[in-house]
matplotlib code that plots the C-alpha trace (Angstrom):
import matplotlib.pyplot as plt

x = [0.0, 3.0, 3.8, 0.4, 1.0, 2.5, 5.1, 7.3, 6.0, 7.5, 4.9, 1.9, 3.5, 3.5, -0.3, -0.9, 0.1, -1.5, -5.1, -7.2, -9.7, -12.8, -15.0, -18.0, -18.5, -16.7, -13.3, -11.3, -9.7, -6.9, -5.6, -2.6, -1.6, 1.2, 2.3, 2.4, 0.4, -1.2, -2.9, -1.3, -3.0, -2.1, -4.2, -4.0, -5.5, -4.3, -4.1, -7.6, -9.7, -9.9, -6.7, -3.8, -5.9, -9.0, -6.6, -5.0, -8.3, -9.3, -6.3, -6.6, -9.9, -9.2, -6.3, -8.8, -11.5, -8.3, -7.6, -11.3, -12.3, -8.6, -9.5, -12.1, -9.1, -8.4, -5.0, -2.4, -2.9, -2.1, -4.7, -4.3, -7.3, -8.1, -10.1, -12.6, -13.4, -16.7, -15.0, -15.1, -18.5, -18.6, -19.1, -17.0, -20.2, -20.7, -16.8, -16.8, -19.7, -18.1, -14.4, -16.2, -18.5, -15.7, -13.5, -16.3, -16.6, -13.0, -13.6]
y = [0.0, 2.4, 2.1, 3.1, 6.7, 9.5, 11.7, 13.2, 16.4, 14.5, 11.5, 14.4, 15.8, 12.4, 11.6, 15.3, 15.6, 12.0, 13.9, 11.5, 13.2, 12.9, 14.3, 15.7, 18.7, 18.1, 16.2, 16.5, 13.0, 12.4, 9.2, 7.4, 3.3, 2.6, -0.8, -1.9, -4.5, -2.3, 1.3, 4.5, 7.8, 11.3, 14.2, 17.7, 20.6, 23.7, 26.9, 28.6, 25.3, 27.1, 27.2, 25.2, 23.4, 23.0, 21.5, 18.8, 17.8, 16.9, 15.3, 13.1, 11.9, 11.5, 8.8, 6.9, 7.0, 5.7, 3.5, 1.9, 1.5, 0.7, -2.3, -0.2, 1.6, -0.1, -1.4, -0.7, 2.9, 6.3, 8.7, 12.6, 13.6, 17.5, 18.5, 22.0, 24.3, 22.6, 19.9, 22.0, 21.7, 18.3, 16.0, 12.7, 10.5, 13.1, 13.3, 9.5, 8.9, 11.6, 9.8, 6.6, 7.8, 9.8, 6.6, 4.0, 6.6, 5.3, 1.8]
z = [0.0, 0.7, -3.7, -4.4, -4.4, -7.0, -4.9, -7.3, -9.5, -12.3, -12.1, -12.0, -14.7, -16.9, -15.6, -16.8, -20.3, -20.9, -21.2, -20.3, -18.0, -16.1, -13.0, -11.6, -9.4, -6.6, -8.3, -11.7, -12.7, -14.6, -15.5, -17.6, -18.1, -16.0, -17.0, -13.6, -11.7, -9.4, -9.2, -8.3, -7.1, -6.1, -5.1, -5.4, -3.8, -4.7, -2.7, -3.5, -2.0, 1.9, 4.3, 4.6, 8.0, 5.6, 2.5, 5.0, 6.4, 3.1, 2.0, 5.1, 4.6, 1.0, 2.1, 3.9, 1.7, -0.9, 1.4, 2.0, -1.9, -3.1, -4.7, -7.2, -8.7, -12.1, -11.7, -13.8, -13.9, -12.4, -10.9, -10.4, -8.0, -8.4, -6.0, -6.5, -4.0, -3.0, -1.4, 1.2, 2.3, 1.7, 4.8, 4.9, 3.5, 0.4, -0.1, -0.5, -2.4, -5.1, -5.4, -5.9, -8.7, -10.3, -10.2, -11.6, -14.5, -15.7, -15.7]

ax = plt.figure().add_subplot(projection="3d")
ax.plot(x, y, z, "-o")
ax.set_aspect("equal")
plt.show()
C-alpha cells in the first residue's frame, strides 16, 4: 500500500500531459496506463480550496477514503485527484460517495 501513491511532480506531470480526463462537481480526474500491476493515485489541492488546515483535512480523509475503496481503482494505472473548491463543504459520506463515482466513471 506504501507504492500506491505518485510523490514526485514529475509522475503528475506524466499523468498530466497524458489527457485522459474525467470528474464531476466536486473532483477532476486524470488518469494514464502505467504498466504496472497495481494502481497508483495522487491528489491535489491547490491553494484557492480554503486554508492550509481546511486543504489537510481533506487530504486526510481523501487517504482513507483511498484507502477503503482501493480495490475499485483499475490497476495498472495512475490517478491525479483535483479537488474543487466545493469539497469544502462536503461531509466525509458526500466526499466518499463523489471519489467513488468519479473513479467508476474510468472503468
Amino acid at each position: 500500500m506504501k507504492d500506491c501513491y505518485l510523490k514526485k511532480n514529475i509522475e503528475f506531470q506524466r499523468v498530466y500531459s497524458a489527457k485522459h480526463i474525467t470528474g464531476n462537481r466536486t473532483f477532476t480526474l486524470f488518469y494514464k496506463k502505467n504498466n504496472l500491476d497495481y494502481p497508483r493515485i495522487g491528489f491535489t489541492i491547490t491553494k484557492k480550496v480554503g486554508n492550509a488546515v481546511t486543504r489537510n483535512k481533506i487530504k486526510r480523509r481523501l487517504r482513507e477514503i483511498n484507502r477503503e475503496h482501493f480495490l475499485k481503482l483499475k490497476p495498472g494505472y495512475d490517478y491525479v485527484l483535483v479537488v474543487k473548491k466545493v469539497a469544502v463543504d462536503l461531509s466525509y459520506k458526500e466526499l466518499e460517495s463523489s471519489f467513488i463515482h468519479v473513479i467508476k466513471r474510468v472503468r
